[in-house]
Each structure stands twice: as structure tokens, then as C-alpha cells.
N, CA and C atoms of all chains as a GROMACS GRO file, in nm:
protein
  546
    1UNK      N    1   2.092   0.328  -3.404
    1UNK     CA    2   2.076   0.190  -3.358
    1UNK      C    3   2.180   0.156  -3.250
    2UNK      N    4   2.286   0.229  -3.246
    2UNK     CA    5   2.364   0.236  -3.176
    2UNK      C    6   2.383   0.246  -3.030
    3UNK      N    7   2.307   0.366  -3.053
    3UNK     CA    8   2.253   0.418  -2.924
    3UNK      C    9   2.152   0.346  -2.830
    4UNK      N   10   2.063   0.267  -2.927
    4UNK     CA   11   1.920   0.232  -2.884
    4UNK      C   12   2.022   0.076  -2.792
    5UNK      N   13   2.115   0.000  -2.844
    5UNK     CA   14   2.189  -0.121  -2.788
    5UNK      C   15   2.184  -0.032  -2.687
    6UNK      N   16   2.319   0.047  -2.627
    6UNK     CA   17   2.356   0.089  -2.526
    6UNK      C   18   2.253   0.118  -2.385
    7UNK      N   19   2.190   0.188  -2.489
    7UNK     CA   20   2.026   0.200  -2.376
    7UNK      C   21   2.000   0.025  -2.276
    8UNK      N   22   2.003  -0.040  -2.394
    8UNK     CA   23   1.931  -0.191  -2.370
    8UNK      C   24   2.031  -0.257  -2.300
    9UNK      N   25   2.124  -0.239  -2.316
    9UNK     CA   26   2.268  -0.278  -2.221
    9UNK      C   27   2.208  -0.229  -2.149
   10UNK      N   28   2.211  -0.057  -2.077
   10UNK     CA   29   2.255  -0.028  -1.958
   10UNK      C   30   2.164  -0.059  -1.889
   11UNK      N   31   2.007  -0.077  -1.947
   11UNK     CA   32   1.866  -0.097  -1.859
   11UNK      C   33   1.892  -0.245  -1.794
   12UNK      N   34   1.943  -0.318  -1.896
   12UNK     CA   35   1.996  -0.487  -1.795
   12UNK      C   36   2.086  -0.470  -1.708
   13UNK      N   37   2.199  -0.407  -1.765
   13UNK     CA   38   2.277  -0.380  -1.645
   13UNK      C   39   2.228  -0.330  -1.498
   14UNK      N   40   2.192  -0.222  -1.521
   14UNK     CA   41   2.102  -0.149  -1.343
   14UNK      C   42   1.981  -0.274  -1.326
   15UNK      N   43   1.925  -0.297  -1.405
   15UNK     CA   44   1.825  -0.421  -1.323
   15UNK      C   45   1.858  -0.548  -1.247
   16UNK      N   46   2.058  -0.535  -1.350
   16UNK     CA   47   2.098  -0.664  -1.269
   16UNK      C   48   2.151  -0.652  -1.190
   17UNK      N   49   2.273  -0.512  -1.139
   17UNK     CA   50   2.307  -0.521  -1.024
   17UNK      C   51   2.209  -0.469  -0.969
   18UNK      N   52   2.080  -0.396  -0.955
   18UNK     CA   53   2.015  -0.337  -0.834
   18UNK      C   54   2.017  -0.477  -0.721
   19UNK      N   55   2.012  -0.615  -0.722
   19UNK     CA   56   1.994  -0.691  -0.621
   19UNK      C   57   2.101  -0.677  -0.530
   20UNK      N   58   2.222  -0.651  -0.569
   20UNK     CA   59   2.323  -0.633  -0.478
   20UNK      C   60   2.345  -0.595  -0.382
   21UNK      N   61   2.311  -0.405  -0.369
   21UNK     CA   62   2.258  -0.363  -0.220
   21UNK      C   63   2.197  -0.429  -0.134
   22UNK      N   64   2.085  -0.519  -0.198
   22UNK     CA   65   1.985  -0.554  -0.125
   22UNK      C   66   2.030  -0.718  -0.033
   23UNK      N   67   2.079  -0.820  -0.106
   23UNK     CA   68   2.150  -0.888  -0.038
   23UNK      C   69   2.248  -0.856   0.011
   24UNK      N   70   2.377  -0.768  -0.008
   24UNK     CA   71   2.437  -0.642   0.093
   24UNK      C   72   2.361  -0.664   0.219
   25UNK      N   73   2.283  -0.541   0.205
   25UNK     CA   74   2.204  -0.518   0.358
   25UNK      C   75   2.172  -0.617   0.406
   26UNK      N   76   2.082  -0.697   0.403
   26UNK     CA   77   2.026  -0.784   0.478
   26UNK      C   78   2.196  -0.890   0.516
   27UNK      N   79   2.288  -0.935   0.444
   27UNK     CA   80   2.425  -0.993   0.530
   27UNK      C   81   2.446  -0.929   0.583
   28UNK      N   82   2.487  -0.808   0.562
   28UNK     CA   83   2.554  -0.740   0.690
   28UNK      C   84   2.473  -0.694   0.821
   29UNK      N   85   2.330  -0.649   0.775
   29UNK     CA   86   2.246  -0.587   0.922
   29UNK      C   87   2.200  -0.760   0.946
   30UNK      N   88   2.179  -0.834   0.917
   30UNK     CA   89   2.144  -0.993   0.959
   30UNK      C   90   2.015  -0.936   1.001
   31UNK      N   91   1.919  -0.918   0.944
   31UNK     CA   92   1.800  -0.848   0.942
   31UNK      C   93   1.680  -0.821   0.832
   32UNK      N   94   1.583  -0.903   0.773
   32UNK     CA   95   1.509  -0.917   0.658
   32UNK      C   96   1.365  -0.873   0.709
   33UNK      N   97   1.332  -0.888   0.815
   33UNK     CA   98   1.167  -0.861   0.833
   33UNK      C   99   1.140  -0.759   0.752
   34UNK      N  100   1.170  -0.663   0.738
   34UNK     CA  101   1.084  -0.584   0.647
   34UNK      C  102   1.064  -0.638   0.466
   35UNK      N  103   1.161  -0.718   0.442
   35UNK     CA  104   1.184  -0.759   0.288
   35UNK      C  105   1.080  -0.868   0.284
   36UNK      N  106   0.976  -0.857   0.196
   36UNK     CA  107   0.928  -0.936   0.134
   36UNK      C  108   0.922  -1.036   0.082
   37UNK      N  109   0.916  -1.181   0.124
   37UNK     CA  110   0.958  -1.305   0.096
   37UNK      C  111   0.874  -1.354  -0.058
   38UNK      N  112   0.738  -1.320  -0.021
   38UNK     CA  113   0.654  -1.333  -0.180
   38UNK      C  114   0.683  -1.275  -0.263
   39UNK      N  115   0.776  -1.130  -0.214
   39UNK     CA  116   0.863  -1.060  -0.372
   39UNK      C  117   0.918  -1.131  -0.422
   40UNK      N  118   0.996  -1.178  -0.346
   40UNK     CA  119   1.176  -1.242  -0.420
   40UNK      C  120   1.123  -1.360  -0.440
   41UNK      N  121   1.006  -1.427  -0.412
   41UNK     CA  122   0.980  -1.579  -0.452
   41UNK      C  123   0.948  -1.547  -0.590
   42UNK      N  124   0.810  -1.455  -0.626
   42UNK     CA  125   0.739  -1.400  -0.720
   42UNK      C  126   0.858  -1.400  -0.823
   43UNK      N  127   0.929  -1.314  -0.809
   43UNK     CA  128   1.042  -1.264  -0.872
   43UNK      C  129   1.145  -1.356  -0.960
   44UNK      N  130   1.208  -1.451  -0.842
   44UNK     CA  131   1.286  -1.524  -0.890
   44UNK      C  132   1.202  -1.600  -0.983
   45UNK      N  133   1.036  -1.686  -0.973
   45UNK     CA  134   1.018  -1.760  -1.034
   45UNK      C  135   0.991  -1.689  -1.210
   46UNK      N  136   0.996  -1.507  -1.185
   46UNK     CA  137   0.957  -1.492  -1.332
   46UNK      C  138   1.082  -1.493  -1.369
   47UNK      N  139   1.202  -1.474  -1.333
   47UNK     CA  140   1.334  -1.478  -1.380
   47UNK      C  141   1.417  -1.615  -1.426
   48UNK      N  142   1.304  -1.702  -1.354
   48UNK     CA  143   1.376  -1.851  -1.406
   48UNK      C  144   1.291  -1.865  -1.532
   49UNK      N  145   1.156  -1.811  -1.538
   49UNK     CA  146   1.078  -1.825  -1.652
   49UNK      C  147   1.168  -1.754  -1.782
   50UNK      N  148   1.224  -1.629  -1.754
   50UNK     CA  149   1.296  -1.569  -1.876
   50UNK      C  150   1.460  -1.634  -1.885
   51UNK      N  151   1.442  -1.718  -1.778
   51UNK     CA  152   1.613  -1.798  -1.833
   51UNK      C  153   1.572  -1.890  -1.910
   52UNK      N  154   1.459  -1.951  -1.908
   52UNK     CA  155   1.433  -2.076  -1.989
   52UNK      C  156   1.347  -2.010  -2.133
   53UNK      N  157   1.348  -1.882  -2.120
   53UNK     CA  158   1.273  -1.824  -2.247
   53UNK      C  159   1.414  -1.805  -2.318
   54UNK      N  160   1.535  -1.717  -2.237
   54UNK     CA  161   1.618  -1.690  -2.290
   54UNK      C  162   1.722  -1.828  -2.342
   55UNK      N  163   1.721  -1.964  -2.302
   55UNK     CA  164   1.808  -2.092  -2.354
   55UNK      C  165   1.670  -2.117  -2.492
   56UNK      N  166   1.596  -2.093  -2.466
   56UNK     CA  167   1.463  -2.136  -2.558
   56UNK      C  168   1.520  -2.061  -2.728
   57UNK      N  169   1.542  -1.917  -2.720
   57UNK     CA  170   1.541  -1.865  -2.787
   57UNK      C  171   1.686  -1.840  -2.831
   58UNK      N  172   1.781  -1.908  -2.770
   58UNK     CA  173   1.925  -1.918  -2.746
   58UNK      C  174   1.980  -1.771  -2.762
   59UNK      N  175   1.988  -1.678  -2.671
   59UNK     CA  176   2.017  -1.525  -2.639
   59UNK      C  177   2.032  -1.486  -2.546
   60UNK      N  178   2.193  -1.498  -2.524
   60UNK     CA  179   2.314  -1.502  -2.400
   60UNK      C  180   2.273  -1.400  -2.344
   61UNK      N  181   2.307  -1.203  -2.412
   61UNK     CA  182   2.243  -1.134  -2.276
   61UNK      C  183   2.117  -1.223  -2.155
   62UNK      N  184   1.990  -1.247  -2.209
   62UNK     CA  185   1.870  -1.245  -2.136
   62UNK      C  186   1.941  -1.387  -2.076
   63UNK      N  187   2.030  -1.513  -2.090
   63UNK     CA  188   2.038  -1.614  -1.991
   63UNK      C  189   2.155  -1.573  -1.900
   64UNK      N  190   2.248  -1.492  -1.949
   64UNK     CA  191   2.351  -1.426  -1.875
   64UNK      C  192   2.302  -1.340  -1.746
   65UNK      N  193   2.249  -1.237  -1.780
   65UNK     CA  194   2.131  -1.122  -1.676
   65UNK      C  195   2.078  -1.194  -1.606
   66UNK      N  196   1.965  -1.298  -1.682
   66UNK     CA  197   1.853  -1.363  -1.563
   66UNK      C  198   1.955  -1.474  -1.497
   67UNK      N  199   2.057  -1.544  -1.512
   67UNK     CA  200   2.164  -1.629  -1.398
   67UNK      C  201   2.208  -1.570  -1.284
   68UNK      N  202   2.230  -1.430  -1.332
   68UNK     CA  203   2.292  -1.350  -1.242
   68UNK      C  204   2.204  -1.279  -1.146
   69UNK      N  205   2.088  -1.210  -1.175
   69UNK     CA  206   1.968  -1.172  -1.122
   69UNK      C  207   1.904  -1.291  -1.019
   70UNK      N  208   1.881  -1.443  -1.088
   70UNK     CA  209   1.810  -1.540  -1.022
   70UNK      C  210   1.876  -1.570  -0.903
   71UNK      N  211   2.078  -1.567  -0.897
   71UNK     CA  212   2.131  -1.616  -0.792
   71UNK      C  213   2.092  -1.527  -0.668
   72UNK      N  214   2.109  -1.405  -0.742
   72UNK     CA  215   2.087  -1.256  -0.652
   72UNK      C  216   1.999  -1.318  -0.513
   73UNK      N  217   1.893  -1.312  -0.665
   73UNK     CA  218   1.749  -1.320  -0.550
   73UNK      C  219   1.720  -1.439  -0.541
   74UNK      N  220   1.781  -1.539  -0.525
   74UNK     CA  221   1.757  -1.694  -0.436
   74UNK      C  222   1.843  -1.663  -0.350
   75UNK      N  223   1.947  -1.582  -0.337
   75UNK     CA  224   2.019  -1.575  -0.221
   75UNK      C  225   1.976  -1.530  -0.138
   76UNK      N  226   1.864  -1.422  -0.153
   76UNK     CA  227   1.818  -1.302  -0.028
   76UNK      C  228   1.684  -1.395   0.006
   77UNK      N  229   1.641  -1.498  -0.052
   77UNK     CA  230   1.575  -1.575  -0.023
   77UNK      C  231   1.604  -1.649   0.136
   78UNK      N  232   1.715  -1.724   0.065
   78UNK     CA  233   1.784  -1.777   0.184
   78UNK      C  234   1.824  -1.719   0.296
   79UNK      N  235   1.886  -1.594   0.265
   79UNK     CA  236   1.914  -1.478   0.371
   79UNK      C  237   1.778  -1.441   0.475
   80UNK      N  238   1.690  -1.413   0.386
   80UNK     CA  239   1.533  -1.428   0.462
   80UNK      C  240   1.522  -1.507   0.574
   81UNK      N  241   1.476  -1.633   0.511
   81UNK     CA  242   1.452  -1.776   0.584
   81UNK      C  243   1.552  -1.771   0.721
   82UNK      N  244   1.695  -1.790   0.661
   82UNK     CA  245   1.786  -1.776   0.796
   82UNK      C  246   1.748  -1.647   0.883
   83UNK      N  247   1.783  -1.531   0.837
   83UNK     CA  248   1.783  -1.449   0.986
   83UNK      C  249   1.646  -1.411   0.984
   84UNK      N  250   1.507  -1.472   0.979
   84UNK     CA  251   1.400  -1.419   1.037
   84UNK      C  252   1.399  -1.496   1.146
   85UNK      N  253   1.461  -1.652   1.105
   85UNK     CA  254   1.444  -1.718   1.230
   85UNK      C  255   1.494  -1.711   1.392
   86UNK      N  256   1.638  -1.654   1.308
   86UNK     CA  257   1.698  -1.552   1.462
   86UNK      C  258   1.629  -1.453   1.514
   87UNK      N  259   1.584  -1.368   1.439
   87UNK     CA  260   1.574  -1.215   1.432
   87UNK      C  261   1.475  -1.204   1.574
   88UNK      N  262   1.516  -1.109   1.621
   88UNK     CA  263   1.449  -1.088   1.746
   88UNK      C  264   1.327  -0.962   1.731
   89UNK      N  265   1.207  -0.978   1.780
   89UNK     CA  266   1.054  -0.888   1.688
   89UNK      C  267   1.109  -0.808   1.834
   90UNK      N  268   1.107  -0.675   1.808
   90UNK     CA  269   1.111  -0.562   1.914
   90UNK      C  270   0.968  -0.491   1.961
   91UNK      N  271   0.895  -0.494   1.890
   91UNK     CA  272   0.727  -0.467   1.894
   91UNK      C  273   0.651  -0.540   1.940
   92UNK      N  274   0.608  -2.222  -3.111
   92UNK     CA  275   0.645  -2.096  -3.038
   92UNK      C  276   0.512  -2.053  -2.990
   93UNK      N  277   0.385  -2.101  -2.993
   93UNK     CA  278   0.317  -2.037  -2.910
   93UNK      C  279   0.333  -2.042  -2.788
   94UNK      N  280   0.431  -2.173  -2.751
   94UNK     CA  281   0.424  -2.152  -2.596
   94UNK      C  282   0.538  -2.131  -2.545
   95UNK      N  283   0.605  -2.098  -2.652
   95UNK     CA  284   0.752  -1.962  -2.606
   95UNK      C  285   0.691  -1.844  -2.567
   96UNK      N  286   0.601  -1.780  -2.662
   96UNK     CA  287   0.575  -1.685  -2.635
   96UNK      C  288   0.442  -1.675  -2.500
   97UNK      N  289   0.435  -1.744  -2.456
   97UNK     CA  290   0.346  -1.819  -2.324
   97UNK      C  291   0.444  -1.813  -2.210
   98UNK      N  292   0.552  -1.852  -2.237
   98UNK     CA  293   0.643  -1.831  -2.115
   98UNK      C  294   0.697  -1.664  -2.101
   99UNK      N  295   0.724  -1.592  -2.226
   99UNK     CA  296   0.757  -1.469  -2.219
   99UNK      C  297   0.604  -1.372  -2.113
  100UNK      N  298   0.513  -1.413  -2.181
  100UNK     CA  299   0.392  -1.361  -2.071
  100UNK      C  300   0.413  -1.389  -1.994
  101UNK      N  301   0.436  -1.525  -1.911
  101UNK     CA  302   0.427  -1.542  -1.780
  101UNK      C  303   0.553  -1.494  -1.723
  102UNK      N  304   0.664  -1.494  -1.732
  102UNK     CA  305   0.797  -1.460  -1.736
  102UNK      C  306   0.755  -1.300  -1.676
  103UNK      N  307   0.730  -1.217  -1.765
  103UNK     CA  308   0.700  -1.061  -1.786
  103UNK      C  309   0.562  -1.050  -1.622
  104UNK      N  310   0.454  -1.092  -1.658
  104UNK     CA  311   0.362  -1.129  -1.574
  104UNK      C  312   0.426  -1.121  -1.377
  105UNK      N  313   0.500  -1.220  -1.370
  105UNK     CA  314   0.541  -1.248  -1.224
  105UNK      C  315   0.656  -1.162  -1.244
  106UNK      N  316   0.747  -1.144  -1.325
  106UNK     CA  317   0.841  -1.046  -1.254
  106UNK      C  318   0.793  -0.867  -1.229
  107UNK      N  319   0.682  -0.867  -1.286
  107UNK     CA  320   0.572  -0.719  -1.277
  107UNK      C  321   0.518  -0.743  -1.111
  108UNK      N  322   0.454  -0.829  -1.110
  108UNK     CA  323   0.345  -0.897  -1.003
  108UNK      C  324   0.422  -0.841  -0.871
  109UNK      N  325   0.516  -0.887  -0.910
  109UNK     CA  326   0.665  -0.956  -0.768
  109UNK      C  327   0.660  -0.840  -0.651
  110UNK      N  328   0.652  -0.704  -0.692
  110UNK     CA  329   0.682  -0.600  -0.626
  110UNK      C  330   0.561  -0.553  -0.531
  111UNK      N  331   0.448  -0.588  -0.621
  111UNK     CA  332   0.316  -0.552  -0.510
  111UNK      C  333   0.280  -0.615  -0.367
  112UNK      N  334   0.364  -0.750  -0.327
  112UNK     CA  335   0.367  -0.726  -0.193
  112UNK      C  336   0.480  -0.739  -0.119
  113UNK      N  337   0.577  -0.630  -0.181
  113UNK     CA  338   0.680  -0.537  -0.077
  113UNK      C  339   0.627  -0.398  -0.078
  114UNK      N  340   0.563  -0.354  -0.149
  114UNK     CA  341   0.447  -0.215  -0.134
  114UNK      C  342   0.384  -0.287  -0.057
  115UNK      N  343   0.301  -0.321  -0.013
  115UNK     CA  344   0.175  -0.327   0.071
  115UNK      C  345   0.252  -0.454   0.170
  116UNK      N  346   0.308  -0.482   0.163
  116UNK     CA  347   0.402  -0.500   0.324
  116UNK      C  348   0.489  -0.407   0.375
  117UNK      N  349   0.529  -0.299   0.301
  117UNK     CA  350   0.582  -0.200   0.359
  117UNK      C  351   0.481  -0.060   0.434
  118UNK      N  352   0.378  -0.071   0.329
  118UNK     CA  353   0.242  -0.011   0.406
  118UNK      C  354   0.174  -0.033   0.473
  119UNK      N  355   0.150  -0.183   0.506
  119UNK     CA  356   0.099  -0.221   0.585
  119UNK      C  357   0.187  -0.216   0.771
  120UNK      N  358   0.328  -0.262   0.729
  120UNK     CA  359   0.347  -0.267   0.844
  120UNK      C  360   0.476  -0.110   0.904
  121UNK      N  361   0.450  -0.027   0.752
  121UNK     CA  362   0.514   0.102   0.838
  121UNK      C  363   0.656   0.138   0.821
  122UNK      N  364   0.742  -0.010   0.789
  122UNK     CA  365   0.864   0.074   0.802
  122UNK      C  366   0.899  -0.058   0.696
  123UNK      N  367   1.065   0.028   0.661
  123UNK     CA  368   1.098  -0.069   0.573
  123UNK      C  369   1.258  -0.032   0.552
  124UNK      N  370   1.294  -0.053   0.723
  124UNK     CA  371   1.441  -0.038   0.735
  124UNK      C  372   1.524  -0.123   0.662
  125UNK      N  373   1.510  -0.310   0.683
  125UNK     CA  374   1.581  -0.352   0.620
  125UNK      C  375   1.537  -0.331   0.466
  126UNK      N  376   1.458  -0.269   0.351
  126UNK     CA  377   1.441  -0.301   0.267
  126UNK      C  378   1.592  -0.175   0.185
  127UNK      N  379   1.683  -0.227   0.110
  127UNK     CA  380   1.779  -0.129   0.071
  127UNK      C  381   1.717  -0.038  -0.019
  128UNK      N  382   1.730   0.110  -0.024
  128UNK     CA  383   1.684   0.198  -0.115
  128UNK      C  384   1.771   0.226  -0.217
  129UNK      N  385   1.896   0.160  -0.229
  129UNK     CA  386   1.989   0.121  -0.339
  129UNK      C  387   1.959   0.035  -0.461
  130UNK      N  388   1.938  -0.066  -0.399
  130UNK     CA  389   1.822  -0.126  -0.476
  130UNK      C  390   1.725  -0.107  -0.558
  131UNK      N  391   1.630  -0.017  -0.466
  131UNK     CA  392   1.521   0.032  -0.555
  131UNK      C  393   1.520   0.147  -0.614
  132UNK      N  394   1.655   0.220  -0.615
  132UNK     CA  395   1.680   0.327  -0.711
  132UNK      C  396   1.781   0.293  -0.838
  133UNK      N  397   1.813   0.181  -0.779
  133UNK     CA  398   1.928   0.153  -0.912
  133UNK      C  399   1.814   0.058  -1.035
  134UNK      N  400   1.742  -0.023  -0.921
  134UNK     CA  401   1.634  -0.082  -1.009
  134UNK      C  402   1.565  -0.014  -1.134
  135UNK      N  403   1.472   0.099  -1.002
  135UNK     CA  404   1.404   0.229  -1.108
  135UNK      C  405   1.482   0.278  -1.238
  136UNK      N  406   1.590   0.296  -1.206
  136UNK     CA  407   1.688   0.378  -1.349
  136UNK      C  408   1.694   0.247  -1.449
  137UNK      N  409   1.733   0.136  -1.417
  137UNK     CA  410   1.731   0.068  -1.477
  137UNK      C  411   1.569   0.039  -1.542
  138UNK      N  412   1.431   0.002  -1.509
  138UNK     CA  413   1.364   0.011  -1.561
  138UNK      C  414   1.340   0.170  -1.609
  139UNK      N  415   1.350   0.258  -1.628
  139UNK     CA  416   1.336   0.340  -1.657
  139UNK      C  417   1.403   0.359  -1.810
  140UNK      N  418   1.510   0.263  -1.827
  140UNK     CA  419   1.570   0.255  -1.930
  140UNK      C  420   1.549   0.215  -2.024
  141UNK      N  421   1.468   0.029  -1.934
  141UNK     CA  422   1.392  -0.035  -2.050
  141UNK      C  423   1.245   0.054  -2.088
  142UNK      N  424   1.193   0.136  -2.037
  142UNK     CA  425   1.116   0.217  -2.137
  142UNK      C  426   1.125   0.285  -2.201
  143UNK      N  427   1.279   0.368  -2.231
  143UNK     CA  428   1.270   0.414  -2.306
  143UNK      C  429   1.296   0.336  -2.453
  144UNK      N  430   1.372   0.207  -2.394
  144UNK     CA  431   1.370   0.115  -2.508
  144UNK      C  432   1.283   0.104  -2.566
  145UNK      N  433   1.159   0.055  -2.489
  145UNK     CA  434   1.031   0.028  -2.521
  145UNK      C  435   0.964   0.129  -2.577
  146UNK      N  436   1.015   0.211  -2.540
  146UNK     CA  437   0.884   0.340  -2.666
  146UNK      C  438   1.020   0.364  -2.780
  147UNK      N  439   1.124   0.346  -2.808
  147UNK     CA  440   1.205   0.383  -2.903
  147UNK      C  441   1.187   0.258  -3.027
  148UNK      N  442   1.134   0.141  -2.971
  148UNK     CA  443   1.129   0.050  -3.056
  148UNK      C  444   0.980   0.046  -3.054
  149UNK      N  445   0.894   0.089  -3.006
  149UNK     CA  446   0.759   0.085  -2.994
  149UNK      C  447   0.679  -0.057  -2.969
  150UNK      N  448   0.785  -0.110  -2.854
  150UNK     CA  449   0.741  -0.240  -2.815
  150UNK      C  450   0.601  -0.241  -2.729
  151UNK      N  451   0.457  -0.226  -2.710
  151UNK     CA  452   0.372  -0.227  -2.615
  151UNK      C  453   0.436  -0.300  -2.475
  152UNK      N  454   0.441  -0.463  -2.473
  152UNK     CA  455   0.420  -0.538  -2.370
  152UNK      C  456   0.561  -0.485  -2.258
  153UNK      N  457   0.657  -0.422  -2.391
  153UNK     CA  458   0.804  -0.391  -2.288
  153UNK      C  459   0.720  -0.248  -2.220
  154UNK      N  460   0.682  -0.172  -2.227
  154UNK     CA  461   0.644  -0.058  -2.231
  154UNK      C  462   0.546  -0.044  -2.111
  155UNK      N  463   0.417  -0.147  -2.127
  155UNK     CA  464   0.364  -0.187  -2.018
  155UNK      C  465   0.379  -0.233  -1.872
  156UNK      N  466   0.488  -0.302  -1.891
  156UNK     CA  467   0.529  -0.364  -1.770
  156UNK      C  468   0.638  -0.319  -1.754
  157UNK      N  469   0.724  -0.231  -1.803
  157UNK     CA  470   0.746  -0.177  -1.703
  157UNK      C  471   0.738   0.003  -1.667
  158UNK      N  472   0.649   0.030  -1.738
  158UNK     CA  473   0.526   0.131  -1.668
  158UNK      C  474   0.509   0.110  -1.468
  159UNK      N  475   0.445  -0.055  -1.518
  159UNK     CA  476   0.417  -0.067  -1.383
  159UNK      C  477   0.491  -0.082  -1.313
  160UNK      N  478   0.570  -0.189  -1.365
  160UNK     CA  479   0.684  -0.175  -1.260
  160UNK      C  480   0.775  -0.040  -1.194
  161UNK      N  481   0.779   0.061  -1.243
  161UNK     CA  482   0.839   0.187  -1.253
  161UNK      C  483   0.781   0.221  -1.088
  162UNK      N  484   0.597   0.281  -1.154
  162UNK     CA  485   0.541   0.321  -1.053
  162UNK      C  486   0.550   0.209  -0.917
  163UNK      N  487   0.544   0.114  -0.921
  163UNK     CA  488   0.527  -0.002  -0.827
  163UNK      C  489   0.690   0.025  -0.706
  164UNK      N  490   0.771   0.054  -0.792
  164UNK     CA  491   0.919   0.065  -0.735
  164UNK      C  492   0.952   0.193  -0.655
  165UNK      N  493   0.892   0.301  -0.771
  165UNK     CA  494   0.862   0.443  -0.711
  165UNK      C  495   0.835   0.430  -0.576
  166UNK      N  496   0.690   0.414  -0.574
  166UNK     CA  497   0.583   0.392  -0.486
  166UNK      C  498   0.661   0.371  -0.351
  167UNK      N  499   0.768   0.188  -0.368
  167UNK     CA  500   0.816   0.142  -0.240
  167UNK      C  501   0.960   0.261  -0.204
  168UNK      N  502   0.995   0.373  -0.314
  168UNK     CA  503   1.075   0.428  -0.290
  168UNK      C  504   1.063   0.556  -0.198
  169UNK      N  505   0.901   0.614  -0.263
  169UNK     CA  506   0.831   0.705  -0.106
  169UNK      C  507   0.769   0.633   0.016
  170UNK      N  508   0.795   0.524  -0.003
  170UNK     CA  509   0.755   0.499   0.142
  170UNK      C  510   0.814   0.462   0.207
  171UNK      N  511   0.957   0.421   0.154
  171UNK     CA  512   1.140   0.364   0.245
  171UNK      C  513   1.125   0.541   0.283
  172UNK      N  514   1.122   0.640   0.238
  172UNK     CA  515   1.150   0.753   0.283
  172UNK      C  516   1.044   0.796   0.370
  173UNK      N  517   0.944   0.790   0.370
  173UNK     CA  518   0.808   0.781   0.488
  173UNK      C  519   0.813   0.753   0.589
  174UNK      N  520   0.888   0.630   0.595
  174UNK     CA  521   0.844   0.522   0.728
  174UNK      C  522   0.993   0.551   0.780
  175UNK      N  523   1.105   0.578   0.703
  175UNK     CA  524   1.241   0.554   0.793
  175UNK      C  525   1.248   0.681   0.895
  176UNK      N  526   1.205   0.769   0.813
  176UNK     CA  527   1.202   0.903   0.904
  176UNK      C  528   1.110   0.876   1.050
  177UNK      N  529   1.019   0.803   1.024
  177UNK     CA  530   0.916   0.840   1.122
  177UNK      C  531   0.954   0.685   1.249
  178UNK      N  532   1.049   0.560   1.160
  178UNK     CA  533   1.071   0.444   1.213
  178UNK      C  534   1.100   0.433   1.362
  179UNK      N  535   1.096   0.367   1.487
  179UNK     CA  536   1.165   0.382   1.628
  179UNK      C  537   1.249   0.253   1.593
  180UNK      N  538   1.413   0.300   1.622
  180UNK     CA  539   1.529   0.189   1.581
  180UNK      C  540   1.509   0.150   1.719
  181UNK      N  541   1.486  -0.019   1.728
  181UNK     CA  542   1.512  -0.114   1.827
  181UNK      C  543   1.630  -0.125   1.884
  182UNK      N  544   1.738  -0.104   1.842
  182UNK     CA  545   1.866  -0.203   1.867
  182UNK      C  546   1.970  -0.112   1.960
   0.00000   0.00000   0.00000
């Protein structure tokens, strides 16, 4: 049983930082056209759905993870919006 | 709680959904420089994790989704490697 936690830790863990790179890249290259805006909308809205499942059911991992996950990806949201509007189309 | 467990569907539902159009915006339009492949490999391991959760506890719905999600992530992970190779850098 031990083992099986750790598993369940580490699978939240990598799901929660994987956003990081990704708002990473897009601040630093100031560059989103290829990123998918209906992902991260899609996304964030199922992640606000499991924050309010997770206060529902009062169970800190799942509102802890999905706070941290939701800021992620409302940020690359924003990151979107801003530099597509700069972004210069080369094609 | 039926409609706790109403939000856990929908919750599960859109954060599955979320990924199918950064696949098929990355196929469609070829390249997918800004999309980070950090991201979608740290993601993958991480879902990869929650299945094994999911078949160790013999959860179906965990098991299901992220099945899909797995392949769905995969998927955008051969084609960041497809398109970057073959990409013409603008800048």
C-alpha cells in the first residue's frame, strides 16, 4: 500500500510540474502560435472542475495539484493572448 | 453526491478532451516549435503513472482516461519530433 501512495504521489507530481516547461518556453521565446489556446482553455476548465470536486470532497492533494496546475495553465493562457498579438506570422 | 460525482465526469471528461486540439493543430498546421516537449514528456510519465495506479487499484474511469490521454500526448510527442526536424526557423 505503500508503494501504491508513492506511485499516486509521483503521477500528481509529473502532471503538475509538466506545465512548467511549457509556460517556460513560451516567456522566454515570447512565441505561442503553435500552442493551442482550446487546450489550455479545455484544460484549465476541467481542472477548476476537479478543484471544486477536490474542496467538495475536502482532499488537499487533488485542491493543492489542481491550484497549482490551474495557475500553470491560466498563465500560458495569458502568455497566449499577449504574444500572439505581437507575434509576427513569417508564412 | 450524485452531482459530485457529475462534476468528477465532467472534470475527468475536459481534462481528457483538452489535448485533441493541440494534436490536430499541430497536424494540421505542421510544426510545433513553440509547443515544449518537456512538457509533454514529463506529462506522459506522469500519466503513465496514474495508470498504473489505475490498474493496481482496478479503478476503470482512472484507467480510461488516461489510456487516452497517454496516447493523445504520445501522439503530440511524434509529431513535435516530425515537424521540428522538417520545420523552416523564421527568425
Amino acid at each position: 500500500m505503500f508503494s501504491l501512495k508513492l506511485i499516486g504521489y509521483f503521477a500528481g507530481f509529473f502532471s503538475t510540474i509538466a506545465f512548467i516547461p511549457q509556460v517556460y518556453k513560451t516567456w522566454k521565446s515570447k512565441s505561442a502560435k503553435d500552442v493551442s489556446m482550446h487546450m489550455f482553455v479545455i484544460f484549465s476548465l476541467g481542472v477548476f472542475l476537479w478543484l471544486i470536486y477536490g474542496i467538495t470532497v475536502n482532499d488537499l492533494p487533488i485542491i493543492l495539484t489542481n491550484c497549482v496546475i490551474l495557475v500553470l495553465a491560466l498563465t500560458q493562457v495569458i502568455l497566449k493572448i499577449k504574444y500572439d498579438k505581437t507575434s509576427v506570422n513569417c508564412r
